[in-house]
C-alpha angles and dihedrals in degrees: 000000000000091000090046083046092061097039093058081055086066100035117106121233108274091024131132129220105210131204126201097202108166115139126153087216104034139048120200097176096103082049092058091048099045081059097042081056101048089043097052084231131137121244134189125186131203125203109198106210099180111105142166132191095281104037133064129212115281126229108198123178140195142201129179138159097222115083090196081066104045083045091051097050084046085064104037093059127012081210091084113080135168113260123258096190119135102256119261119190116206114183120180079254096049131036131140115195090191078065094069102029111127 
């Protein structure tokens, strides 16, 4: 929660923080989300199916302040989605990896 806080300090108007999350043990999504929530932002998430013997699928996410952006990016690619984890908060004084374990 507190290191998203100070990026968005930095962030321009308009302007995206992305994630690259993929993990074949653990899923921060929730996490994410549980971020996205406490700091009132949107977030979009895009699983990449598409694999070959040497990739895995992606699992990219986004969170903005700007509605206009996240709206934008909607309509660029129907990949995008909004997430329908279960919300995990993680705070610099709580955080439970067994939570997120796949």
């Amino acid at each position: 929660l507190e290191a998203v806080a100070e990026m968005l300090e930095k962030l321009e108007a308009g302007g995206l923080i992305a994630f690259h999350i993929s993990n074949q043990h653990v899923n921060l999504e929730p996490v994410l989300l549980g971020v996205a929530n406490a700091l009132n932002l949107d977030m979009l998430v895009h699983h990449q199916t598409t694999t070959t013997k040497s990739t895995y699928p992606a699992v990219w996410v986004v969170l903005s302040q700007n509605s206009e952006t996240t709206e934008k990016l909607l309509a660029l690619n129907d990949h995008w989605r909004t997430s329908d984890a279960s919300e995990v908060l993680w705070t610099d004084d709580r955080s439970s990896i067994w939570e997120v374990l796949k």
